[in-house]
Structures are given as C-alpha cells and as structure tokens.
C-alpha positions in Angstrom: -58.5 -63.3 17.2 -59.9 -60.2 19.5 -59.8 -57.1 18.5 -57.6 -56.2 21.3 -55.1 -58.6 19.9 -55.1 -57.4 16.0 -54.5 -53.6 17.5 -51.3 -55.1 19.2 -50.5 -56.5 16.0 -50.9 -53.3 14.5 -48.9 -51.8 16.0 -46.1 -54.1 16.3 -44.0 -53.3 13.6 -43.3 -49.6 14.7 -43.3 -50.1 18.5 -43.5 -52.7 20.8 -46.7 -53.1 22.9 -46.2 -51.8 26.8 -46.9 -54.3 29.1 -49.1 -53.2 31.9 -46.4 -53.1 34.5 -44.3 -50.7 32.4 -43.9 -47.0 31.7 -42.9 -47.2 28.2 -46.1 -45.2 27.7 -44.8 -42.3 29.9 -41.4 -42.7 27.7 -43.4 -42.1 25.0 -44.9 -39.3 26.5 -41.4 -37.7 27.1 -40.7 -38.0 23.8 -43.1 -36.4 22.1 -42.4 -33.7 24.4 -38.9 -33.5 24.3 -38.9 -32.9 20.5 -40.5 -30.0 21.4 -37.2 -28.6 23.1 -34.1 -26.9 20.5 -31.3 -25.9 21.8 -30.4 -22.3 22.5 -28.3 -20.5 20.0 -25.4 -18.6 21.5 -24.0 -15.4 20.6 -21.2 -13.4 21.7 -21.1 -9.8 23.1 -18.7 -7.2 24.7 -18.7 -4.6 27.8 -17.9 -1.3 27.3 -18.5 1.8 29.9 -20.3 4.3 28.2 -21.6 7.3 30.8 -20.2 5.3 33.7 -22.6 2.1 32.8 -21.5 -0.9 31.4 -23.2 -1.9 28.4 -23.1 -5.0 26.6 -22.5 -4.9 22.7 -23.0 -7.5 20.4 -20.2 -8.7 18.1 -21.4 -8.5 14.6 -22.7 -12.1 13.1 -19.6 -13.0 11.5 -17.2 -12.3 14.7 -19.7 -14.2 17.0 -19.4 -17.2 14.5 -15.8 -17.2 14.4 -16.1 -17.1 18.5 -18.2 -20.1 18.2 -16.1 -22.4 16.3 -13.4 -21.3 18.1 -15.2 -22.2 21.5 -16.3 -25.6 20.2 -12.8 -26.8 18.5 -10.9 -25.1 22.0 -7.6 -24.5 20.2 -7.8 -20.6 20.9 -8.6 -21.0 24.5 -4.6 -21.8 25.0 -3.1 -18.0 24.9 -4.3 -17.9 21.5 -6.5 -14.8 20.0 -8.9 -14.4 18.0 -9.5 -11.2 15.4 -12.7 -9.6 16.0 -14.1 -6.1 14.2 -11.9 -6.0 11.1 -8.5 -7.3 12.7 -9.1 -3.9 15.3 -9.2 -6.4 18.8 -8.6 -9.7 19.5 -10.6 -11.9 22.0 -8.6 -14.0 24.1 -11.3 -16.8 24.9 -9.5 -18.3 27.9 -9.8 -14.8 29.6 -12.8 -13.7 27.6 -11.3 -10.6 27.4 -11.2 -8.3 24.3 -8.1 -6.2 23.6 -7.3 -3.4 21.0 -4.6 -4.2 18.5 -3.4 -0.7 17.2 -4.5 1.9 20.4 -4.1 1.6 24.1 -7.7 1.1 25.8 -8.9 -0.7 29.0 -10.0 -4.9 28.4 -13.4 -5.1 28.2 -15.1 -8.2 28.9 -16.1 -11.3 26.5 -19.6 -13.3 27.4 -21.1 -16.2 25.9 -24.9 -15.0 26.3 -27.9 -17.4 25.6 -30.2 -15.7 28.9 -31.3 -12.3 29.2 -33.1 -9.7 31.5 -34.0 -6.1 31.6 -32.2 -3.6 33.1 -33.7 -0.7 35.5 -33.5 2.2 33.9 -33.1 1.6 30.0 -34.7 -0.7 28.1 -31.6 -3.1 27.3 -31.0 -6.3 27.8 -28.4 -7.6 29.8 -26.8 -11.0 29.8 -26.4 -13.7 32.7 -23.0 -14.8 33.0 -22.3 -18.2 31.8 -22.5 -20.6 34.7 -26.0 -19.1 35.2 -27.3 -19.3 31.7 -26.0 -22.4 32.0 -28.1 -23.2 34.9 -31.6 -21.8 33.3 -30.8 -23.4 30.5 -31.1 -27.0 31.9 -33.9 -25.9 33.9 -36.0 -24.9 30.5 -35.0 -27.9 29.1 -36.6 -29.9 32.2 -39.6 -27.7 31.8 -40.2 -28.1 28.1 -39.6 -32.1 29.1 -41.7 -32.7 31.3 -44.4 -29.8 31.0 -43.4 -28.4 34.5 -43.4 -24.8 34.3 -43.5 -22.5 37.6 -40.1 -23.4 38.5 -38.7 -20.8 40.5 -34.6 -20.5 40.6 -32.5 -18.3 42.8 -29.2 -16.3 41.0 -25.8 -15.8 42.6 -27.1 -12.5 43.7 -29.6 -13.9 45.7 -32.3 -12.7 42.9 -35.3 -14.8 42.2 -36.2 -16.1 38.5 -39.7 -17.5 37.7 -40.1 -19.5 34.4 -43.8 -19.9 34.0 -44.3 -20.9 30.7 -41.9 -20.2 27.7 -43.1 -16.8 26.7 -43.6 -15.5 30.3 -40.4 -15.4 32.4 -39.6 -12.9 35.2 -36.8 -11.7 37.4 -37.7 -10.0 40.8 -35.1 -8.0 42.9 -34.9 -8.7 46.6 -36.8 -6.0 48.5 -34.7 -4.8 51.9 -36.9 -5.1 54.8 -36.3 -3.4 58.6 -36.7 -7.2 59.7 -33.4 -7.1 62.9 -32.6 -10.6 61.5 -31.6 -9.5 58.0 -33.8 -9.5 54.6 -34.3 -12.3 52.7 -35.1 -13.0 48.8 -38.8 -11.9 48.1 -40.9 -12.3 44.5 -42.3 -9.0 45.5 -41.4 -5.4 43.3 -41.4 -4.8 40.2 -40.7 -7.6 37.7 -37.8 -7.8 35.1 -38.2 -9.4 31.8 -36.2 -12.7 30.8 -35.6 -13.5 27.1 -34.5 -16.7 26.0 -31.9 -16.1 23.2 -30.1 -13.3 20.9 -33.1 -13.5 18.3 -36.0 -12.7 21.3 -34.3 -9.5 22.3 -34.3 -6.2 20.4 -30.6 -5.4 19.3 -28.9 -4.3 16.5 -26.6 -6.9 14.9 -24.9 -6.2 12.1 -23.7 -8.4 9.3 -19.7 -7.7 9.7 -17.4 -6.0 7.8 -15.7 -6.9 3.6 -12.5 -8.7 4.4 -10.7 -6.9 1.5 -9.1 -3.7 2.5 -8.9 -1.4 -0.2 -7.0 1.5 1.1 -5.4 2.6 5.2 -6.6 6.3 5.9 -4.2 7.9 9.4 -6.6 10.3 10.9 -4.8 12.6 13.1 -6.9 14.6 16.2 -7.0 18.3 16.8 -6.5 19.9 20.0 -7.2 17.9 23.2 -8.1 14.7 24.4 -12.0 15.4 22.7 -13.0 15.4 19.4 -16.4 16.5 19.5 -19.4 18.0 21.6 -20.0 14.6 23.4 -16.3 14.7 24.3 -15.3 11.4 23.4 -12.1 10.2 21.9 -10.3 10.4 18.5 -11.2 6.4 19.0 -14.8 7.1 19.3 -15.2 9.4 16.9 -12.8 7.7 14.1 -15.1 4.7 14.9 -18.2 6.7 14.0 -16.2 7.9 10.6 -15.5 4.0 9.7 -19.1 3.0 10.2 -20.8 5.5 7.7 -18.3 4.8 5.6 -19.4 0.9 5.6 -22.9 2.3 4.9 -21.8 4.8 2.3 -20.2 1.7 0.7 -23.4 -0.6 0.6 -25.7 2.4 -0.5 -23.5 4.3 -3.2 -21.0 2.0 -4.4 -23.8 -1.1 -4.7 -22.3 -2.8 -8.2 -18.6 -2.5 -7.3 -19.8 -4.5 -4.7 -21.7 -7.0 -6.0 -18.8 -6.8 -8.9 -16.4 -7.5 -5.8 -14.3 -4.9 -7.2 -13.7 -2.8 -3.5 -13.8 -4.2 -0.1 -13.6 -1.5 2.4 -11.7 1.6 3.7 -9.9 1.0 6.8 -9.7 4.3 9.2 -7.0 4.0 11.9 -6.8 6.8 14.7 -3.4 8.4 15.8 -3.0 10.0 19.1 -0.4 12.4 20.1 -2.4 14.5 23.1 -1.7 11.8 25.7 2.1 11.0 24.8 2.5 14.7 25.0 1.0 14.9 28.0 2.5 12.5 29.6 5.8 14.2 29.6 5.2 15.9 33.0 3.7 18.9 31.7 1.0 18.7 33.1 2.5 18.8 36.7 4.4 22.3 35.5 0.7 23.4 34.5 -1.0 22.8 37.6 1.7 24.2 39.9 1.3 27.9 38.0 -2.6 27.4 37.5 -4.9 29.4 39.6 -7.3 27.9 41.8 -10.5 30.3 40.4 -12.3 29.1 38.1 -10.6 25.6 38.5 -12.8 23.9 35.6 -12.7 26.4 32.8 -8.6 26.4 33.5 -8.1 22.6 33.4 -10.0 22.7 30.1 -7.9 25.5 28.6 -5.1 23.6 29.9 -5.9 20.4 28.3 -7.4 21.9 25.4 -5.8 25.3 23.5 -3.1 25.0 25.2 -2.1 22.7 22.8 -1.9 25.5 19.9 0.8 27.2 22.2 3.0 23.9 22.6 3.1 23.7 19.0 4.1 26.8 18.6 6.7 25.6 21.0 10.4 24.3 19.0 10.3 22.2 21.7 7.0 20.3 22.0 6.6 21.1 18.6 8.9 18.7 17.7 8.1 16.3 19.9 4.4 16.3 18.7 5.7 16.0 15.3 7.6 13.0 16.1 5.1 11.3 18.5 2.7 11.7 15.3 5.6 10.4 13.0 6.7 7.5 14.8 3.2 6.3 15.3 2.1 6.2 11.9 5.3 3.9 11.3 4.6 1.8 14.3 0.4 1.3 13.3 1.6 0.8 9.7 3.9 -1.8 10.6 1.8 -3.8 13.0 -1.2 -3.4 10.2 1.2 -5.0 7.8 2.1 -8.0 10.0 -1.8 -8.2 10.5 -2.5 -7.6 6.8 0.4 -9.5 4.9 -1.6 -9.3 1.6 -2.5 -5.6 1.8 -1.4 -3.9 -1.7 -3.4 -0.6 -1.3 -2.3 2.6 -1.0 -2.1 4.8 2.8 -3.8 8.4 3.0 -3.2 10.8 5.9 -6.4 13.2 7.3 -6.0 15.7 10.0 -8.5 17.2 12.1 -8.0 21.1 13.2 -4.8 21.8 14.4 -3.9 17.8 13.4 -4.0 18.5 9.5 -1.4 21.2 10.0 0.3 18.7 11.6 0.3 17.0 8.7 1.0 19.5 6.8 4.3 20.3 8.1 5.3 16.5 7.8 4.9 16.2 4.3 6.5 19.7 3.6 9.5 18.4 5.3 9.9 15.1 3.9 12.5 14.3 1.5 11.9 13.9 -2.1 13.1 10.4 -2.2 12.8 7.9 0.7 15.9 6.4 -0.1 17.7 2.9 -1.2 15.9 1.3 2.2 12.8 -0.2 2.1 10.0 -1.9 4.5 8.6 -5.4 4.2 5.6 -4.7 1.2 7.8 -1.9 -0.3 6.5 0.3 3.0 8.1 3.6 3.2 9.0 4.7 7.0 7.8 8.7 7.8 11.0 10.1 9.2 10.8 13.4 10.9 14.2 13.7 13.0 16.1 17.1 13.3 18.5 15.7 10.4 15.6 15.3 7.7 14.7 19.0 7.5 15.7 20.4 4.0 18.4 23.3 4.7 17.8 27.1 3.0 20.1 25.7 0.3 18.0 23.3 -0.4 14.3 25.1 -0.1 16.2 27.8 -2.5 16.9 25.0 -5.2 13.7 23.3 -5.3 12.3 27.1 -6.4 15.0 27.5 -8.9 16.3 30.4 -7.1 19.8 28.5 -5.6 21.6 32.0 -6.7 20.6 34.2 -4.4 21.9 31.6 -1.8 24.7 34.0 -1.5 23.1 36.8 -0.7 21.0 35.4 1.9 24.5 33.8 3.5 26.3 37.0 3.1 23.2 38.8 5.4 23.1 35.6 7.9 19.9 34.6 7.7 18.7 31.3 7.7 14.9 29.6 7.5 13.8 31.2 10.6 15.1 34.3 10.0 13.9 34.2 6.2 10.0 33.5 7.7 9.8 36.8 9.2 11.3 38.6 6.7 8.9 41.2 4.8 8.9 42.2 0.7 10.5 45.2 1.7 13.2 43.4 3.5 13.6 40.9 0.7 13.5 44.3 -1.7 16.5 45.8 0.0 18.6 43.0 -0.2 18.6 43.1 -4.1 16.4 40.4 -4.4 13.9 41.2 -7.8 9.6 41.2 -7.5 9.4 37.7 -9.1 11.8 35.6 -6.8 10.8 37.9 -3.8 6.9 36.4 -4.1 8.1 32.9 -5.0 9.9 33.0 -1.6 7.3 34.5 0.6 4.5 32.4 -0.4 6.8 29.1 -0.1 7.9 29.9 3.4 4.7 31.6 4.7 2.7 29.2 3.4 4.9 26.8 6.0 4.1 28.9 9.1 0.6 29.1 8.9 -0.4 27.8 12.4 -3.5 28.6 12.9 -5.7 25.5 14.4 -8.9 26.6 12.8 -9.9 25.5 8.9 -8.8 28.0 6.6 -8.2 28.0 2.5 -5.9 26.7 0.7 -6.1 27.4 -3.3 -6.0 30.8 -2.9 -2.0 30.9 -1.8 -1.2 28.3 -4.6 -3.6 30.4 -7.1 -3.3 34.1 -5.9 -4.4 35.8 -9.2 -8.0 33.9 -9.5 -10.4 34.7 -7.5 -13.1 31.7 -7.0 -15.3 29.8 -3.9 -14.5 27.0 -2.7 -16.2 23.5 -4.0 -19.4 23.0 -1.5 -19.6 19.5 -1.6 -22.9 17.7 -2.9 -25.4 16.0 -0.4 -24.8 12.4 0.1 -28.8 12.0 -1.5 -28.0 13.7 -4.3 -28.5 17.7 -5.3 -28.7 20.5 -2.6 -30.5 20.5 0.6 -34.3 22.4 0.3 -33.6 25.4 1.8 -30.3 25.9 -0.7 -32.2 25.2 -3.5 -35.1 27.7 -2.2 -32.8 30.3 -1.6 -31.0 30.2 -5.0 -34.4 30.2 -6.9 -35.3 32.7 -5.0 -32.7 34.9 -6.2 -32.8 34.0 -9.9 -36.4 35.0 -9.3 -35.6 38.7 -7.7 -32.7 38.7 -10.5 -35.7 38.1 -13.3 -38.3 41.0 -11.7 -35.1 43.2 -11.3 -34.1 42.5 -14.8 -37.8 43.1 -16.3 -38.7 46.1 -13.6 -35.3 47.8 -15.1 -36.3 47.0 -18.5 -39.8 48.2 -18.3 -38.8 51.4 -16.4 -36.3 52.3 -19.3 -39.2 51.9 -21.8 -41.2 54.1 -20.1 -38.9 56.7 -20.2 -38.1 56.7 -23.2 -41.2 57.1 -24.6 -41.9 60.0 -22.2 -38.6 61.6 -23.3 -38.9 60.8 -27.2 -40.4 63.3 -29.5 -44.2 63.0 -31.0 -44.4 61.2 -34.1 -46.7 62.1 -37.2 -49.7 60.3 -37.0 -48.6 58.7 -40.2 -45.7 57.3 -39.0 -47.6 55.7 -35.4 -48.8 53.1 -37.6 -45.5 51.9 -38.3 -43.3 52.7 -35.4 -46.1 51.9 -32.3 -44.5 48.0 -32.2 -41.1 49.4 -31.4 -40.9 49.7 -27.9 -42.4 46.3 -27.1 -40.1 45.1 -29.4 -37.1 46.9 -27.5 -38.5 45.8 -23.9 -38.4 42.0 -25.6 -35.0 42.5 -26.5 -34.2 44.4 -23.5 -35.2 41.1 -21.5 -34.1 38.3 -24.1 -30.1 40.1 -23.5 -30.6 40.3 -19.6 -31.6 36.6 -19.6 -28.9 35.4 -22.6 -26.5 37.2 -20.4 -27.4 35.2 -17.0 -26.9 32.2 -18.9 -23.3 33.3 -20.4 -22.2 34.3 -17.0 -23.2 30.8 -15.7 -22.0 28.5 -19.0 -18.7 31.0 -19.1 -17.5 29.3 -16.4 -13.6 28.7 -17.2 -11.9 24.7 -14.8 -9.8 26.2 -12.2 -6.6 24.2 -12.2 -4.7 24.6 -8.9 -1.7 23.5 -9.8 0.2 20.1 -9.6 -1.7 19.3 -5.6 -4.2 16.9 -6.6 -3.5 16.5 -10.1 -4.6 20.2 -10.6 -8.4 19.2 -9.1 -10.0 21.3 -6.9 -8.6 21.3 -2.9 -10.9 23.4 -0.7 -14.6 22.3 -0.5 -16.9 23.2 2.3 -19.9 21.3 3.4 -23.6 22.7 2.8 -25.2 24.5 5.9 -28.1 23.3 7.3 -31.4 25.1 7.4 -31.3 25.5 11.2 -27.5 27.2 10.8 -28.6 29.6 8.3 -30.7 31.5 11.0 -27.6 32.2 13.4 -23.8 31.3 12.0 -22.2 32.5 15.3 -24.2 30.1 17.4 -23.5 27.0 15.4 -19.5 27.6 14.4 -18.2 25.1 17.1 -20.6 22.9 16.3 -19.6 23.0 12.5 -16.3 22.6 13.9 -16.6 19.4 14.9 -19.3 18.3 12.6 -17.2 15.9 10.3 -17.1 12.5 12.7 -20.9 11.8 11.7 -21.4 13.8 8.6 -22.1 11.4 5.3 -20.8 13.7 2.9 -17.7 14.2 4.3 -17.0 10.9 4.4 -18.7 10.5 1.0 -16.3 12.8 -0.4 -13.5 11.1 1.1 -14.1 7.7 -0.8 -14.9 8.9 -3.8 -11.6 10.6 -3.6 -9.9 7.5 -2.8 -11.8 5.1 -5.5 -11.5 7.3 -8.5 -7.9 6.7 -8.4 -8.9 3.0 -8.9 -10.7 4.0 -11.7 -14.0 2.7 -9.4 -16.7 5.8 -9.3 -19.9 6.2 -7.7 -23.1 4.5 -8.8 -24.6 7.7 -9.8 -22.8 10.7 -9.7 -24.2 13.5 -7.3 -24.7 16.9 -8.6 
C-alpha cells in the first residue's frame, strides 16, 4: 500500500476523500470560514426630539428583550401592545410606534437596530432602518464567508457604505457638484463610522426597572408649561425625579433590596396648565396683549399669569377640578395596569401646585363615604357641593356656638377670611376662639406661589428653623461644616479673650495683698480664668444638648414638616443671584428625593442602610 493510499485511509472515517474533479475542498474551505460568522444581536431603541433633533434612545435591557420575544413569537404584531419603561408606554410592534399610557405626548418611533453610523455633529450613533440593516447584514455575512471584503453598497439615500474588513467600515455622504447633468454618489468627504451591533457603540443601557411597585407619588407642576431652567415639561422633569430615585434605591436601600423587601417608587406627573389653557383663554389674552415687548408678554402670559387665574373663583375652580379629576382618572387606569398594587398613593406639589394641593385636602370630607373603587380606591372629589359649609368649619374647631352670631351678622366663609381680630372682637367673640378661627381660615388663603413655612402657623408660640435636610453622602457639605467650625472657633477666642480681659481687671482693680498672704492667694486668678472658661464651654454644650423634640401637632404624626435643602458653596457668595435657580432646583436634586423615600419607607417600617446625619 502507498503512502498516498494509507493517508486516504486516514482520513476516511471523519471525511470522505475529494475526488480530483470536485470542490469539496473549497466546501471545506467555506466552512471553516463560515464558523467564523455569529449572528448580530438586535436591540431596540426609540426617537425622541430633543432641541429640534431626533435622537435615538435605547430601551433598557429588559424592555428590548421583551421586544424580542415578542418580535420572534409575532403575537403582538396584531393590534396588540407591549409595556415598556415600567408599564409608562406601550410599543405597538406592527406600527413600531411607542405611545404613553398615562399623559398625552406625540408617537415616537420604534427600530429594530443591529447597524450603525455616526452622526455630523455629535458623537452618537444612529441606527439604519430595518430593511437596510437587513441588507448589510447579509452582505457581512458574505464577506465573513467568503473572505471578500471591499464591498461597497449604496443606501436608500443614495449614500455609499464601504465594508473593508470587520473593524473598518465607512459611510461617505454624496458631495453636490456644479456638474449641469446632476451629481451623483461620490466616496469622497469626510467618512462616517459604521458599528456593527448595540455592544460596539458607546451608549448607556440600563438594566430596567424592580417590577414591584411599592408606593404611587401625584406630583403636581407650578406655574406654566416649564418646570425648570431648561424649560421642559412636568413629564421631563418628573422623569428626571423617578430616575434618581431608582439610583437612590440601589445605593441607599442596598439590603432591602437584596432582602426583596421594596421594589420601587412610581412618580406619575399631573398636568393642569394645558387643560386650562385650552379653554380659550388664551385667545382673550392675545387680543388685550400689547405688541411691545411681544416675548417677555407671552411668557408672563403663559407663566404668572397663572397665580392670577387661581386667584380667579372661576378658573380657580376649574384648576382645582382639572387637577382632581385627573388624579382619579391616572389612578384608575394605573389600577387596571397594576391589578396587584396594595401600596399606598402620596400627593407632591411643586410651587403654586402644592397649594393646590393644599386646598384639596383641606376641603375634602372626613369620610369618603359607603362607595368604594375597585382595590378599595377612594375617588378625590372636589365639586362645588363637597365644600364644608361655615357650620361645619365651626364644628370641627369646637366652636359650633358662635354659629349664631356669625348668621345673625351675615357673614359667611368669604366674608369670615377677611375679617380682622378686631372685627371678630367686636362681635363678642372671646381671645381664644377669635385665634382658633383666624389661623384656621387664614391658614386656607395663603396663595402665595412661592415656598413658604409651614410649622410656624400650627406652632405659633415656639420659635425654631426649619429641618435642613442631610446630604445624600452623608453629613454636611465642606463649606457648612467649615463655616460652623469656624464659628465655634470665634465663639472659643471670644469666650477666652472675655475671660482673660475680666482677669486682668480685676487684678488691676483689687487691692494689694500682704506679702504674706501672695503666697497663698497668687493661684487664684488662674484658677478663676479656668473656671471662667470651663462655665463658658459647659454652657455651649448645655445650650446644644438642651435641645427640647418640637412636636408640631397631629400633621405627620407630630414629626417635623418644613426642611430646607443645604446651599451650595457657589450660592453662599450671592443668594439673590441663585433664588430662581433654587426655585427650581428639586427635579435633579438627590436629597430631595432622598428625603422623599425615606419618608415613604419608614412607614413600612423599611429605613435606610445607614442613617445620614
């Protein structure tokens, strides 16, 4: 036997040998470097405008999965949607559209993306459409087959794309030229880069959020369609608010967690400045506007004019209700969405929204009645009907006999709000009832937009600063701390300067002592500048330990109500410069938001991982 023959026979058992007239050998070949080839991995992302550009957004791993599955079993491409970004917007996959559940806001687009390029002007990559990425996709696939690179491909927009290898692929623009017969695709200007699946391109995908919800907070907008410096919407912003709260969640309640003990907070927005607007007013604004100055009035139009309309009975009412009956209708539809949802529903207003607020909870009733919702959901009703009469105000202060008095004068609520302690005086009303009254009514017609205290009308006799909220890191900020040693230090020197002056007069003043008697008295006055000292410093220390718990009353289970967020050092040069800007600070701050869940969890008896000081 040759030894050409034993190789064939050596290789028999795992493949055939080729005869010469064959290409089994180039099969081979393809083999080997078709195994070389994986599939793409798709994920799914969304268009939004942001600036007047669209940008594409990822969905979070967890939504693009669910998109996936859906896309492969085809069930939801029939009408059907699917829930993406906590249950907030479904994706309809026959459209590949993406619509909000719980707010009205334009479609935005849905794309499969496994090909990407470059834009212009920012460094973010955009995503070919589907039958496109479909199209490079094959043509990479031949590529990696066969070992054929330089293939050169031409996009529905008459744009060139250049695979030369797998790590080096470029898109050029077409390049207008003054040719009379028209310009035609060109490789020439500047290239575009092309990435080859979600994991090749630098984005931020995030994991997605707990599927428990713990607790439904109604945030409520201030004055005009903006809610901060970048004007964007109570949307916007109250989407900001939700996502440091997911971080704030991972970061500072870690075991409760892991325990599975919480899931997440869930932040809904509720708008009333476009239903209110929408009324026609605007019209009756713009025909008694003056044309000077055009952009400065339509932005006091759309903006504090709104303090005006609530000081309207008219459009206050109707902003009362429009705020009303959409917190019923979001807390139904959440409930439909959310059949298993046991948790309990907060309300948080923003500028002129928390007075909003305010005045809906002073006017509800104290019981909600025989009728209940689905889930033992109570509606917020806010009609004409609901508002507690004088009678009524006058009995829940214990003062229902001076009803008569009050009748017997004809005055009502409105009338009793601008009444004065002398009025009150004259009508024979005594000094105790006459404060109970004022504070409970004045207290209702505080309209001011801007944030003001609270515990000092419930607590009038105690007077005390308001709680300044720890940092969400832990302590004070540097320049805080700096400042307050700082002035325990000038406190000290004062203390000891004071001390050491007193000495010194007194020894200049005090008589001369027999030289016998020097001997035994010369310790004294270092002895009476030590306990000079020792009493300035045991009294620092009983001022601070002497502290008595402020109980405000029965809001909040007596716990404190007003706290106010810690400046920053570059506020504490100019306060006047930075007050709108601490206005409208609260969207992105962490211990705001950090204050707001620890509020909420230690009613679940859940607390943080370690407490702040």
């Amino acid at each position: 036997m040759s030894s050409a023959e034993s190789r064939q026979e050596q290789l028999s058992p795992s493949a055939p040998s080729p005869a010469p007239s064959s290409c089994s050998s180039f099969e081979l070949i393809d083999m080997d470097a078709a195994s070389l080839y994986e599939p793409v991995s798709p994920h799914w992302f969304y268009c939004k405008i942001i600036d007047s550009k669209e940008t594409w957004i990822p969905f979070n791993t967890e939504d693009s999965q669910q998109l996936e599955e859906a896309y492969d079993s085809g069930k939801y491409c029939n009408g059907r949607a699917v829930p993406t970004d906590g249950g907030r917007y479904d994706v309809h996959l026959g459209e590949r559209m993406r619509y909000a559940v719980y707010w009205d806001e334009l479609p935005s687009e849905v794309r499969r993306c496994t090909w990407f390029y470059k834009g212009d002007k920012d460094n973010k990559y955009v995503p070919y459409s589907e039958s496109f990425s479909q199209v490079l996709e094959e043509t990479y696939m031949l590529a990696v087959t066969l070992d054929e690179w330089k293939k050169k491909l031409e996009s529905p927009n008459r744009e060139i794309i250049i695979l030369h290898n797998p790590k080096l692929m470029v898109h050029y623009q077409p390049i207008a030229t003054s040719d009379e017969w028209g310009s035609t695709p060109t490789e020439q200007g500047r290239p575009r880069t092309v990435k080859r699946g979600v994991e090749n391109i630098s984005v931020d995908i995030h994991c997605g959020e707990p599927l428990q919800i713990d607790h439904l907070v109604f945030v409520v907008h201030g004055i005009g369609p903006a809610c901060d410096l970048r004007f964007r919407s109570i949307v916007q912003c109250v989407n900001d608010f939700r996502s440091v709260s997911l971080s704030l969640l991972q970061t500072h309640f870690k075991k409760a967690q892991e325990n599975q003990q919480i899931g997440r907070v869930e932040f809904l927005p509720v708008n009333w400045h476009s239903p209110l607007h929408s009324t026609g007013v605007d019209v009756d604004l713009q025909r008694i506007t003056l044309p000077s100055i055009n952009r400065l009035r339509h932005f006091t139009n759309d903006t504090i004019l709104d303090v005006f309309f609530y000081n309207s009975p008219t459009y206050c009412q109707t902003i009362v209700d429009t705020v009303a009956s959409e917190m019923n209708r979001i807390y139904t539809l959440f409930l439909q969405r959310n059949p298993d949802f046991k948790g309990g529903v907060s309300i948080a207003g923003h500028s002129l929204g928390s007075l909003i607020l305010f005045d809906i909870l002073t006017n509800q009733k104290d019981s909600f009645g025989d009728n209940e919702n689905e889930k033992g959901a109570h509606n917020i009703v806010m009609d004409q009907g609901d508002m507690p009469t004088l009678e009524e105000d006058l009995k829940k202060l214990q003062l229902s006999e001076f009803f008569n008095i009050f009748e017997k004068e004809k005055v009502d609520k409105e009338a009793l709000a601008l009444c004065t302690d002398r009025d009150l005086q004259e009508m024979g009303i005594p000094l105790g009832p006459r404060k109970k009254i004022l504070n409970y009514f004045r207290t209702r017609k505080n309209f001011d937009p801007v944030a003001y205290r609270i515990e000092p009308m419930i607590v009038p006799e105690i007077e005390f600063e308001p709680m300044l909220i720890p940092h969400h890191k832990g302590r004070k900020r540097m320049h805080l701390e700096l400042r307050e040693g700082l002035t325990r230090m000038s406190m000290d020197l004062k203390n000891n300067l004071l001390g050491s002056l007193r000495m010194a007069w007194k020894s200049f003043t005090r008589a001369p002592y027999p030289a016998l008697q020097a001997s035994g008295k010369a310790e004294e006055p270092e002895a009476e500048c030590d306990s000079s000292s020792e009493k300035a410093s045991e009294t620092l220390e009983a001022v601070k330990e002497e502290v008595p718990p402020i109980n405000v009353g029965m809001l909040n289970g007596g716990q404190r109500i007003d706290y106010v967020l810690q400046e920053k050092p570059i506020e504490s040069f100019n306060e006047y410069l930075f007050a709108l800007q601490s206005h409208l600070c609260y969207w992105e701050s962490e211990d705001t938001v950090l204050l707001v869940l620890k509020e909420i969890y230690q009613t679940q008896g859940i607390f943080l991982d370690q407490p702040l000081q």
